[in-house]
PyMOL Python script that loads the backbone (N, CA, C, O; Angstrom):
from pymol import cmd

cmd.read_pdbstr("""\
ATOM      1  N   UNK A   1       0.839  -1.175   0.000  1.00  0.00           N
ATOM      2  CA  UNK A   1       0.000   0.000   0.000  1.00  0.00           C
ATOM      3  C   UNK A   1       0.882   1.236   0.000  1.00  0.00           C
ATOM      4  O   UNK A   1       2.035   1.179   0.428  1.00  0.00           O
ATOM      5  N   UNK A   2       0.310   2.429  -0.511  1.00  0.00           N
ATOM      6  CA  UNK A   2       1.565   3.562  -0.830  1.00  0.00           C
ATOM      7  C   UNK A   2       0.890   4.373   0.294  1.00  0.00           C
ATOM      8  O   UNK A   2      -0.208   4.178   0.814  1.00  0.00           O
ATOM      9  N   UNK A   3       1.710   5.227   0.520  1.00  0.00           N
ATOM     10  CA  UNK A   3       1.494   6.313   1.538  1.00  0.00           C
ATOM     11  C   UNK A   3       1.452   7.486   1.519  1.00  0.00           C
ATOM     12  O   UNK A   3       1.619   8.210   2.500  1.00  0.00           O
ATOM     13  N   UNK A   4       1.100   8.028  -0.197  1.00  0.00           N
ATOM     14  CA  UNK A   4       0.255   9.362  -0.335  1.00  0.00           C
ATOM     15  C   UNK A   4       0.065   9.209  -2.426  1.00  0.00           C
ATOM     16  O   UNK A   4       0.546   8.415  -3.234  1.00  0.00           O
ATOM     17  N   UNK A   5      -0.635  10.114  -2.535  1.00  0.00           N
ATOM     18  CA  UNK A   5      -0.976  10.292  -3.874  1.00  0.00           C
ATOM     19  C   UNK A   5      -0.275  10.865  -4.651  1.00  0.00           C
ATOM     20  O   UNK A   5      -0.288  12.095  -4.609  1.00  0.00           O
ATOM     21  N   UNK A   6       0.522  10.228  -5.564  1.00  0.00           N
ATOM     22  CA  UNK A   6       1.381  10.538  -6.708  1.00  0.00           C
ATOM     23  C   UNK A   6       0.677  11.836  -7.510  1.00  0.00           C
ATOM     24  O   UNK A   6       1.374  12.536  -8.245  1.00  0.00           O
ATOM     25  N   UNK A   7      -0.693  12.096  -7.325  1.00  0.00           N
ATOM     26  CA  UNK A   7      -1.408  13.303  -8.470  1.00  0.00           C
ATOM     27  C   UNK A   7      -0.398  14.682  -7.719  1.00  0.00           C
ATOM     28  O   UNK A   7      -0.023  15.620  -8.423  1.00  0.00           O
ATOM     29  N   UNK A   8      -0.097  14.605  -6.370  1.00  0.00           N
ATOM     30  CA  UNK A   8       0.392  15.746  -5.669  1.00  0.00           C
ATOM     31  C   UNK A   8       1.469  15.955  -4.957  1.00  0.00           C
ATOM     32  O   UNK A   8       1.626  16.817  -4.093  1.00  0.00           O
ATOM     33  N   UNK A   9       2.509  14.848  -5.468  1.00  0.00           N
ATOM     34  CA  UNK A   9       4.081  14.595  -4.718  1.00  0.00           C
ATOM     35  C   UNK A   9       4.665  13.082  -5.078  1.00  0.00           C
ATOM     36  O   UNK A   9       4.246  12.116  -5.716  1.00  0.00           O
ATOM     37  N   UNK A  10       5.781  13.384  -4.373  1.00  0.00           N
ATOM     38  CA  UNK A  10       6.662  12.208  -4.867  1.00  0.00           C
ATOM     39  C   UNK A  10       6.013  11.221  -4.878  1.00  0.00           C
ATOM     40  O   UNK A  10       4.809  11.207  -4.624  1.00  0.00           O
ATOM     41  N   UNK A  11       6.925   9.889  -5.273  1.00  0.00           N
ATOM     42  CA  UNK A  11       6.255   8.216  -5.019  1.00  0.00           C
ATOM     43  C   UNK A  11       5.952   8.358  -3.594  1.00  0.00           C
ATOM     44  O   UNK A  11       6.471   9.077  -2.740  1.00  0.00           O
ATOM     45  N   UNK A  12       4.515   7.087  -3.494  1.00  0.00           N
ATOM     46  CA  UNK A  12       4.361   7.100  -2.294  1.00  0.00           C
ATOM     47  C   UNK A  12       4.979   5.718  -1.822  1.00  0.00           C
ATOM     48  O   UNK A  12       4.559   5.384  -0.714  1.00  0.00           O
ATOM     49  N   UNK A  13       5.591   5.117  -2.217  1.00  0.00           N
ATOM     50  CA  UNK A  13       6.739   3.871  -1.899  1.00  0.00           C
ATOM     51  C   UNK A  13       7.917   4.454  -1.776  1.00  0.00           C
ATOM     52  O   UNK A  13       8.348   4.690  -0.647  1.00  0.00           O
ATOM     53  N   UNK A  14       8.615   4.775  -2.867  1.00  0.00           N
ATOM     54  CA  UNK A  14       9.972   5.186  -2.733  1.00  0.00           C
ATOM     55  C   UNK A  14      10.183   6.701  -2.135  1.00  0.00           C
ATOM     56  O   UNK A  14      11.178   6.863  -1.428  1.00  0.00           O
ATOM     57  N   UNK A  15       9.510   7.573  -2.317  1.00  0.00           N
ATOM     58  CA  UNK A  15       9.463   8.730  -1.956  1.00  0.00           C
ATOM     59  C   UNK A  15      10.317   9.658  -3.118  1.00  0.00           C
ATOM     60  O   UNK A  15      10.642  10.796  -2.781  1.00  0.00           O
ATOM     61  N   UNK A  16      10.590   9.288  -4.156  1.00  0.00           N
ATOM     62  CA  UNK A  16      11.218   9.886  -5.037  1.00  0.00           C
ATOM     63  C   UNK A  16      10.246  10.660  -6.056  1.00  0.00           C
ATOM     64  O   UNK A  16       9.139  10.260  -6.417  1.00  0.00           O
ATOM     65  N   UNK A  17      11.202  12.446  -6.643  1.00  0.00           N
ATOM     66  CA  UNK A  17      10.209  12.869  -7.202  1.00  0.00           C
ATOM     67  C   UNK A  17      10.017  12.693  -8.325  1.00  0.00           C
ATOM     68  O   UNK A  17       9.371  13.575  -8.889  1.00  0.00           O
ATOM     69  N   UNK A  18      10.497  11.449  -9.190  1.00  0.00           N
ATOM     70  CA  UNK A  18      10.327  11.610 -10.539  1.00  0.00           C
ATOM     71  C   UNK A  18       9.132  10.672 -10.784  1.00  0.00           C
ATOM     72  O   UNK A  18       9.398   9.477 -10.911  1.00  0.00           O
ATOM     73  N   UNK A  19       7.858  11.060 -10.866  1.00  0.00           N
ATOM     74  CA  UNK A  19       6.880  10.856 -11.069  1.00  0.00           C
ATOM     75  C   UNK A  19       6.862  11.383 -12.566  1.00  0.00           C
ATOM     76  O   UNK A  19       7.513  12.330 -13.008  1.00  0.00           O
ATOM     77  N   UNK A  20       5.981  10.569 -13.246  1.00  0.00           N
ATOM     78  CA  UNK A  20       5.242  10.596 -14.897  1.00  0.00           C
ATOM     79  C   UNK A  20       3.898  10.732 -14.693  1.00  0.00           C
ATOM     80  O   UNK A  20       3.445  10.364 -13.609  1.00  0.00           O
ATOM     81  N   UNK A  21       2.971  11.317 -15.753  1.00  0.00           N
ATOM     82  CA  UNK A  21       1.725  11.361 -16.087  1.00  0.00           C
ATOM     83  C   UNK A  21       1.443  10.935 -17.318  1.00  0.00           C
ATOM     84  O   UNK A  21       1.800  11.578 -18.306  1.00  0.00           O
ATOM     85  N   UNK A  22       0.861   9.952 -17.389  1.00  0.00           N
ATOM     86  CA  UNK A  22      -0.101   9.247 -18.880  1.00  0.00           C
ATOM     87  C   UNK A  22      -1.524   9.224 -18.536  1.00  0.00           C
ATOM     88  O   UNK A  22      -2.106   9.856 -17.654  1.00  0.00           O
ATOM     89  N   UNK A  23      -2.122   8.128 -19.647  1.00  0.00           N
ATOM     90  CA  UNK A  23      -3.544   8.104 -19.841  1.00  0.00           C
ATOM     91  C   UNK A  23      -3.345   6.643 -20.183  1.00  0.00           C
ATOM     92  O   UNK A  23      -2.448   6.274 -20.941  1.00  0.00           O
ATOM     93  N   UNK A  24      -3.918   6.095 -19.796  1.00  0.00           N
ATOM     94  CA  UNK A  24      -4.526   4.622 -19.944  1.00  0.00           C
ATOM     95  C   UNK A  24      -5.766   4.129 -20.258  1.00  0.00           C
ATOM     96  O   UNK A  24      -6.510   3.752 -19.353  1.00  0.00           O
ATOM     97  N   UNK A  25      -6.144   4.071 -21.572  1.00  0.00           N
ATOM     98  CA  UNK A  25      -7.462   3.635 -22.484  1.00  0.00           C
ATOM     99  C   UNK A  25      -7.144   2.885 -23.340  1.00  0.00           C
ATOM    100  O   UNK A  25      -5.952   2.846 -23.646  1.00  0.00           O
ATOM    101  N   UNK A  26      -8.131   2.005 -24.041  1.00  0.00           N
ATOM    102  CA  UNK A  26      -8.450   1.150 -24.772  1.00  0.00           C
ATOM    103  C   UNK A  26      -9.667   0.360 -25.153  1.00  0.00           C
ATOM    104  O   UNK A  26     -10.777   0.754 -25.509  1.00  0.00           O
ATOM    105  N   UNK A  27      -9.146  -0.967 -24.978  1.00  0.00           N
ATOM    106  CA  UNK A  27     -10.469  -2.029 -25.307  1.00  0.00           C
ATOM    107  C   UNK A  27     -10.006  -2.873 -23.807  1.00  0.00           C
ATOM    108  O   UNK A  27      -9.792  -4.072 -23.632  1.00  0.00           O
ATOM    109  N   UNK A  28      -9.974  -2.135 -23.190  1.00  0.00           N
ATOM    110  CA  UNK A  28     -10.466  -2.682 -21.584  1.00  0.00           C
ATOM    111  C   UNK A  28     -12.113  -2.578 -21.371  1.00  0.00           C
ATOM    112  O   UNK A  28     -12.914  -2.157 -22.206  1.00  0.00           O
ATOM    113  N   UNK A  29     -12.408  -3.074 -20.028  1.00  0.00           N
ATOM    114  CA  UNK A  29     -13.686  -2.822 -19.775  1.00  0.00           C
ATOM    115  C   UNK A  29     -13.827  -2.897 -18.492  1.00  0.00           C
ATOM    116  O   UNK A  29     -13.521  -3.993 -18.020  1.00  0.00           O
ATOM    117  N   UNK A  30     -14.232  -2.003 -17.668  1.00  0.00           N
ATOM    118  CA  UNK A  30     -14.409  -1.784 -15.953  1.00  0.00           C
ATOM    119  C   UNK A  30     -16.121  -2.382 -15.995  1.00  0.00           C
ATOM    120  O   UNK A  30     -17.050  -1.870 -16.619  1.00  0.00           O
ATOM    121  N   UNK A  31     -16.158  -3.658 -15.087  1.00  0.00           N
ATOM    122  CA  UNK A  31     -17.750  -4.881 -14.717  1.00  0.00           C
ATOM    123  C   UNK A  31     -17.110  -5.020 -13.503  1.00  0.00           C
ATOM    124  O   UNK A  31     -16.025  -4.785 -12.971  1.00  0.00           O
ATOM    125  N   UNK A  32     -18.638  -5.685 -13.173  1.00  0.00           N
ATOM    126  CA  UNK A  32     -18.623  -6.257 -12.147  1.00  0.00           C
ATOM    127  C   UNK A  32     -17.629  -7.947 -12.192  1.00  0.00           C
ATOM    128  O   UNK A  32     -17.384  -8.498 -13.265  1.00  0.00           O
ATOM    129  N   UNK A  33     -17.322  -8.347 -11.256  1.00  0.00           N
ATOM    130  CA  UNK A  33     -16.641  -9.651 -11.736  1.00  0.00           C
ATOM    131  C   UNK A  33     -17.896 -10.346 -12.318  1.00  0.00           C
ATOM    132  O   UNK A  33     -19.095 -10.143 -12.123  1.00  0.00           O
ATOM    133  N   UNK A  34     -17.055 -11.471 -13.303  1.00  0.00           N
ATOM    134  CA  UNK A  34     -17.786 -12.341 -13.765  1.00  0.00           C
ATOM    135  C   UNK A  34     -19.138 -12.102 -14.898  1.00  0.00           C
ATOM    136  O   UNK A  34     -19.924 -12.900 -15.409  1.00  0.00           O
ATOM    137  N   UNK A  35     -18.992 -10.773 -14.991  1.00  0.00           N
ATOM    138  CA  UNK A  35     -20.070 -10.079 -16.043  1.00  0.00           C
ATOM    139  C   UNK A  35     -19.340  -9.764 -17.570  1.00  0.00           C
ATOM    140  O   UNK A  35     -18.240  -9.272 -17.822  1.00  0.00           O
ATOM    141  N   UNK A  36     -20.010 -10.071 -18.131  1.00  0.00           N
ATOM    142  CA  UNK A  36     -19.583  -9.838 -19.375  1.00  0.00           C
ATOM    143  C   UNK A  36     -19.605  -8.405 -20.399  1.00  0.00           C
ATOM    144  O   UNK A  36     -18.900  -8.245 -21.396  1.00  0.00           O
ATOM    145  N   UNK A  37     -20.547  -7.502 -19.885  1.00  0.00           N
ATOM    146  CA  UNK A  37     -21.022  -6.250 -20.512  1.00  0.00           C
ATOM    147  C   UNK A  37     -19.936  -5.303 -19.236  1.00  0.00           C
ATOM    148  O   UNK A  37     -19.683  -5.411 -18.036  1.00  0.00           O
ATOM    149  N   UNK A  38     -19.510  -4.295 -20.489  1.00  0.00           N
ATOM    150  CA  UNK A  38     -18.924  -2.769 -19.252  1.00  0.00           C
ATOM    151  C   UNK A  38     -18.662  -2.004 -20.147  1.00  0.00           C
ATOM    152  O   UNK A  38     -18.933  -2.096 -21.345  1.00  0.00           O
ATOM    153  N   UNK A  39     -17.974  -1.000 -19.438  1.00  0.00           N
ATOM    154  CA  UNK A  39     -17.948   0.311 -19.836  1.00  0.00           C
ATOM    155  C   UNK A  39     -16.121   0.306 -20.729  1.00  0.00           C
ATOM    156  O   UNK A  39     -15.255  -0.568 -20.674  1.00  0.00           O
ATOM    157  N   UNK A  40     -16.111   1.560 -21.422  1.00  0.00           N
ATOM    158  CA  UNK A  40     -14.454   1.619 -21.594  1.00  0.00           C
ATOM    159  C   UNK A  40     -13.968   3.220 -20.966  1.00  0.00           C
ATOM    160  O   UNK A  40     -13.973   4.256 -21.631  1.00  0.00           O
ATOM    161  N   UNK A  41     -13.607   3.103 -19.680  1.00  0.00           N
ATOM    162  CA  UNK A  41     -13.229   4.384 -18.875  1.00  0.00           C
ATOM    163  C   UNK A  41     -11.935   4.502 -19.636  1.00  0.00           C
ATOM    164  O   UNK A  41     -11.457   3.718 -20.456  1.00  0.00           O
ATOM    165  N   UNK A  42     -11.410   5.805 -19.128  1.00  0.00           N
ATOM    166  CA  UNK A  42      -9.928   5.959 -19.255  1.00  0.00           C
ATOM    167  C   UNK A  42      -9.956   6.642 -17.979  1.00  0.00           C
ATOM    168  O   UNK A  42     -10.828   7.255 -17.364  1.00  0.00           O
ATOM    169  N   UNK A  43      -7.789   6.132 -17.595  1.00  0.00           N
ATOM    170  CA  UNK A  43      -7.322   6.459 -16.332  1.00  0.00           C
ATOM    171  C   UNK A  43      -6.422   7.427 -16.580  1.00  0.00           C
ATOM    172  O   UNK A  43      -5.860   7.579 -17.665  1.00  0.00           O
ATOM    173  N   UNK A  44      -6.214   8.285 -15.335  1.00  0.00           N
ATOM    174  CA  UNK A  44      -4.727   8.953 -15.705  1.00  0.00           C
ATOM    175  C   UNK A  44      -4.136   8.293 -14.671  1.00  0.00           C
ATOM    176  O   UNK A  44      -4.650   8.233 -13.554  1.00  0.00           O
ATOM    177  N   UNK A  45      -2.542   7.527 -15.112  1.00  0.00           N
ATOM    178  CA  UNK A  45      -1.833   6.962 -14.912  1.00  0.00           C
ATOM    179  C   UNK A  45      -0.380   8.041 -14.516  1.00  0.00           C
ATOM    180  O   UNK A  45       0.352   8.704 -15.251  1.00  0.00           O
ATOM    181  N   UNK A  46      -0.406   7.815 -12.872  1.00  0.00           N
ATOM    182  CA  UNK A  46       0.831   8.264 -12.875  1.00  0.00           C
ATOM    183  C   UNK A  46       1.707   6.916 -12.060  1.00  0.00           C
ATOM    184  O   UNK A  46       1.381   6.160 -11.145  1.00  0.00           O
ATOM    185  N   UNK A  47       3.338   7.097 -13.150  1.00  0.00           N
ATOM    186  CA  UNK A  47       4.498   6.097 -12.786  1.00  0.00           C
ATOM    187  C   UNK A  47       5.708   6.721 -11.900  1.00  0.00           C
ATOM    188  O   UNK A  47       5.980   7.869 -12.253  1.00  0.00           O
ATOM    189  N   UNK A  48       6.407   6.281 -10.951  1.00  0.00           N
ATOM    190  CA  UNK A  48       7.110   6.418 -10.722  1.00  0.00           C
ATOM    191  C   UNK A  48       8.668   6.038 -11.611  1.00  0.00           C
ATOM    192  O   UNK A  48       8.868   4.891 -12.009  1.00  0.00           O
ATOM    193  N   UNK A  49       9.262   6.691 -11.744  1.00  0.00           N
ATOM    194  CA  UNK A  49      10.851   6.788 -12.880  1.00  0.00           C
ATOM    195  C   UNK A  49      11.971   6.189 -11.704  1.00  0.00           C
ATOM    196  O   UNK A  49      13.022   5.798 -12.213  1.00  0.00           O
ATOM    197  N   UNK A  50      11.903   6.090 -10.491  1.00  0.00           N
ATOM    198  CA  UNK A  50      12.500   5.775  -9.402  1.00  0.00           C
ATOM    199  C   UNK A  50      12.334   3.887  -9.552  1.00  0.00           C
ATOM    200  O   UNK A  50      13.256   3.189  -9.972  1.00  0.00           O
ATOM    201  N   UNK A  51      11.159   3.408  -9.170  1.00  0.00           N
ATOM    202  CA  UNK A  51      11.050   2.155  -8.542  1.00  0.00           C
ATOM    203  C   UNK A  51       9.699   1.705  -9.490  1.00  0.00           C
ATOM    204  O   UNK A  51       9.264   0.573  -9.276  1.00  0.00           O
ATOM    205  N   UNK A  52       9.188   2.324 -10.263  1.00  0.00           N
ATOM    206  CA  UNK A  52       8.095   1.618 -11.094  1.00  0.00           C
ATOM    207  C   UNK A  52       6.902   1.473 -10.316  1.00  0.00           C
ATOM    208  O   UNK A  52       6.588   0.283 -10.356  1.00  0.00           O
ATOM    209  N   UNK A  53       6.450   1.842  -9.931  1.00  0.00           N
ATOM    210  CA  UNK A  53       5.364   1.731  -8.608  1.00  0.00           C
ATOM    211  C   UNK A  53       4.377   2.483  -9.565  1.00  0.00           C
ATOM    212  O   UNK A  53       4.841   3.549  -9.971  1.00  0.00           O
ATOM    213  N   UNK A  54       2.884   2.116 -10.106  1.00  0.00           N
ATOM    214  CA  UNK A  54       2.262   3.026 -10.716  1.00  0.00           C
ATOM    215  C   UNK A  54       1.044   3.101  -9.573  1.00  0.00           C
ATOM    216  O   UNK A  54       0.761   2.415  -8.590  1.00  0.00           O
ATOM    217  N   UNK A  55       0.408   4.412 -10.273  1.00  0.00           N
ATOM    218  CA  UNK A  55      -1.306   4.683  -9.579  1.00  0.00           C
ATOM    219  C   UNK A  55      -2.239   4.795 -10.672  1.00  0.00           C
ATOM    220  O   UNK A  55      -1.862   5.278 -11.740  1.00  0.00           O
ATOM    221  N   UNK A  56      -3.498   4.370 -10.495  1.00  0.00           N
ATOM    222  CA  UNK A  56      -4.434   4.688 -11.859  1.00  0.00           C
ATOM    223  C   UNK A  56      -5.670   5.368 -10.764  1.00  0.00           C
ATOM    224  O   UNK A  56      -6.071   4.953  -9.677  1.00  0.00           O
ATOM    225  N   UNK A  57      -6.047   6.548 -11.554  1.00  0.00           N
ATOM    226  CA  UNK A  57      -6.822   6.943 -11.024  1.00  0.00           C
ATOM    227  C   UNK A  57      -8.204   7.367 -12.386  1.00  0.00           C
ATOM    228  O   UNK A  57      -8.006   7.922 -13.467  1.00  0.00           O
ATOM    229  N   UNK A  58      -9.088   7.036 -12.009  1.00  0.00           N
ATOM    230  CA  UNK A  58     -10.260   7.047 -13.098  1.00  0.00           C
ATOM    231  C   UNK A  58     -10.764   8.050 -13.050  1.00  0.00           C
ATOM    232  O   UNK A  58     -10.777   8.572 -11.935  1.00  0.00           O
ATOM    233  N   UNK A  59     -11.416   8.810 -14.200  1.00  0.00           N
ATOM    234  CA  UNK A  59     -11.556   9.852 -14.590  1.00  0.00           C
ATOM    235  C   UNK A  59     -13.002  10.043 -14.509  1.00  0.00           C
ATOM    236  O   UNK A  59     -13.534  10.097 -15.618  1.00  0.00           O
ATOM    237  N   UNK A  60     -13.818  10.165 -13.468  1.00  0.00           N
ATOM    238  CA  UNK A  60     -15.039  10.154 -13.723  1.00  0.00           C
ATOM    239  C   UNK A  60     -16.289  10.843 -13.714  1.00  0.00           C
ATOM    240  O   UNK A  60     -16.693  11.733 -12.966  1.00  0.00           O
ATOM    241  N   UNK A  61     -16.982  10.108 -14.958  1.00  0.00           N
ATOM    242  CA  UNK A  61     -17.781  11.363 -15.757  1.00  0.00           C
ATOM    243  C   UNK A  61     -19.396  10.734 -14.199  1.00  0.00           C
ATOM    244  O   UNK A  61     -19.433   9.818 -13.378  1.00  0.00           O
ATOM    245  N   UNK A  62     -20.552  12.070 -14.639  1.00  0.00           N
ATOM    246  CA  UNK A  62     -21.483  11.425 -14.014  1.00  0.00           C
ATOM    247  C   UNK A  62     -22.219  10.425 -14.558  1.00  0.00           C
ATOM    248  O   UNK A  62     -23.196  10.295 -13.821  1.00  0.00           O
ATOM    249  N   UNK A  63     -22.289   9.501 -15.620  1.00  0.00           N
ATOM    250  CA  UNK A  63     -22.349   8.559 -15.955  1.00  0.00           C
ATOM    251  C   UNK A  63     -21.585   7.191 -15.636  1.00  0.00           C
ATOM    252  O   UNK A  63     -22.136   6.096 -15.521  1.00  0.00           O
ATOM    253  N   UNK A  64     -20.245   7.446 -15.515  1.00  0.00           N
ATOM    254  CA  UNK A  64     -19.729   6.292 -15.274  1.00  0.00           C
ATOM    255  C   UNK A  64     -19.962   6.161 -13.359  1.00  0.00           C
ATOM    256  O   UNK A  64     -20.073   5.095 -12.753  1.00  0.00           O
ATOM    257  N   UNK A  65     -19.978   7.143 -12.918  1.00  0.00           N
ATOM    258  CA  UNK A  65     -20.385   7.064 -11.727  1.00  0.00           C
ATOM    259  C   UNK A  65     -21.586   6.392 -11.347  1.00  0.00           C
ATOM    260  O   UNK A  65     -21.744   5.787 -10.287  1.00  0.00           O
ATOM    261  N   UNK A  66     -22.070   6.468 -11.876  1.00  0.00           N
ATOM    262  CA  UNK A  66     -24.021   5.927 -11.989  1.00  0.00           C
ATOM    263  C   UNK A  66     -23.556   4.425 -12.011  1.00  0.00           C
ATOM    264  O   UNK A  66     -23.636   3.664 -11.047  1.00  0.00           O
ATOM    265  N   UNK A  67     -23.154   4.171 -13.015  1.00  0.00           N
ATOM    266  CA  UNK A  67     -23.042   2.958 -13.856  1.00  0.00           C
ATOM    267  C   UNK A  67     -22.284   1.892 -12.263  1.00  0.00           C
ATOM    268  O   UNK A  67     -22.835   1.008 -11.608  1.00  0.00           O
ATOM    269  N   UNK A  68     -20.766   2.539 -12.112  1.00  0.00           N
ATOM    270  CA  UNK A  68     -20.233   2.087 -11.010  1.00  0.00           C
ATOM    271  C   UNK A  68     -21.003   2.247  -9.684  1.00  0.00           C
ATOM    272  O   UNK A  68     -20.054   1.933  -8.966  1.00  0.00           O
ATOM    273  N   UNK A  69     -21.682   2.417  -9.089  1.00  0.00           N
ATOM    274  CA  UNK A  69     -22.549   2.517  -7.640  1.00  0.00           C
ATOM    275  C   UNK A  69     -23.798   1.490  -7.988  1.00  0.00           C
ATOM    276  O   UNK A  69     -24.242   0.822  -7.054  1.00  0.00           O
ATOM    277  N   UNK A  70     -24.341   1.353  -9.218  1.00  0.00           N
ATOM    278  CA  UNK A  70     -25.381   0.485  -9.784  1.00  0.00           C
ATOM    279  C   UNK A  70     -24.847  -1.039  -9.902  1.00  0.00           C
ATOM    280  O   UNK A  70     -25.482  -2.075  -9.703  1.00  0.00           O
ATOM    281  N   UNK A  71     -23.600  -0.885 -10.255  1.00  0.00           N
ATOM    282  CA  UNK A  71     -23.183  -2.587 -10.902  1.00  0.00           C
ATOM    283  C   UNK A  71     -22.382  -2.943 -10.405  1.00  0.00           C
ATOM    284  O   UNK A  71     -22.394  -4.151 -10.166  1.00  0.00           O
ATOM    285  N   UNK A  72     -21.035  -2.017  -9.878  1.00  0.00           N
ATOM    286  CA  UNK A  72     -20.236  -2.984  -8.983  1.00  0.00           C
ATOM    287  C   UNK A  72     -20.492  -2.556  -7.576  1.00  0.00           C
ATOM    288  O   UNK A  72     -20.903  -1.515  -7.061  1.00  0.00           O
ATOM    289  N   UNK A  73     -19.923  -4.273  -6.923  1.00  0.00           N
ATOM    290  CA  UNK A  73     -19.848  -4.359  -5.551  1.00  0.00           C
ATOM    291  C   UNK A  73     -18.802  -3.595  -4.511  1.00  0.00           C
ATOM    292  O   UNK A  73     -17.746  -4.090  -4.116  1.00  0.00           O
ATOM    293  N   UNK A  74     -19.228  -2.508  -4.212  1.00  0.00           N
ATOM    294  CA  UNK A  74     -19.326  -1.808  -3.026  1.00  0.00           C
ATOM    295  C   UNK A  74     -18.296  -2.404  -1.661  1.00  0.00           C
ATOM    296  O   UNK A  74     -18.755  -3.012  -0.694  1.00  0.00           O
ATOM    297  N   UNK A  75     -16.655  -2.021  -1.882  1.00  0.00           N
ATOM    298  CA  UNK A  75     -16.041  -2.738  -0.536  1.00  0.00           C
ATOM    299  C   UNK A  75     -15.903  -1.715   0.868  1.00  0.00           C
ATOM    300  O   UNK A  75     -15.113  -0.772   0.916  1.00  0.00           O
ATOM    301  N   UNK A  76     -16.578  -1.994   1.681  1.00  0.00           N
ATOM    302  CA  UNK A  76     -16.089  -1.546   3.032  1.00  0.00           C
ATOM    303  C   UNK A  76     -15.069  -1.097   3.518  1.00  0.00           C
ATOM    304  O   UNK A  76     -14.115  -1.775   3.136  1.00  0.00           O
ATOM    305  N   UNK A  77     -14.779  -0.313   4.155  1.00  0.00           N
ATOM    306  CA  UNK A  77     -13.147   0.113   4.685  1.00  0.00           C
ATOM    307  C   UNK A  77     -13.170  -1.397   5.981  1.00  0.00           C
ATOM    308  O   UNK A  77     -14.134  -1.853   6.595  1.00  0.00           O
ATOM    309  N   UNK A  78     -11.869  -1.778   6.005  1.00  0.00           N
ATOM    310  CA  UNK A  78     -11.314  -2.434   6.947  1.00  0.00           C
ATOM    311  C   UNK A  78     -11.029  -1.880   8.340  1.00  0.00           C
ATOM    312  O   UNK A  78     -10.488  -2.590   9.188  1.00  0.00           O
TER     313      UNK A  78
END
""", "prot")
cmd.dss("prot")
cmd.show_as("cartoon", "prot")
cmd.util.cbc("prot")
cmd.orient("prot")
């Protein structure tokens, strides 16, 4: 588990600042497990240049929000 958010400072593993920003889309599809129908989100992907440690964080519209609170399962904090 990392110990802060790459969108606003160094790695949160290594602590180093060479962090990257991409986009991650395609012919993926964010379902519920075991479902066959979904959506195609895109992420912005930031990497660490230090230790390779990435974060994906999803970009979300109020639709895909809908979609996600409707179809997938909902985990609890520990």
């Amino acid at each position: 588990m990392t110990n802060g958010d790459m969108r606003n400072g160094p790695c949160g593993v290594c602590g180093a600042d060479e962090v990257y920003q991409g986009e991650f889309t395609g012919q993926v599809g964010l379902r519920p497990v075991g479902v066959t129908l979904g959506k195609r989100p895109v992420f912005d992907v930031y990497l660490c240049g230090a230790c390779g440690h990435a974060q994906w964080h999803l970009k979300l519209t109020p639709g895909l929000r809908s979609y996600i609170e409707r179809r997938l399962d909902r985990r609890p904090p520990r």
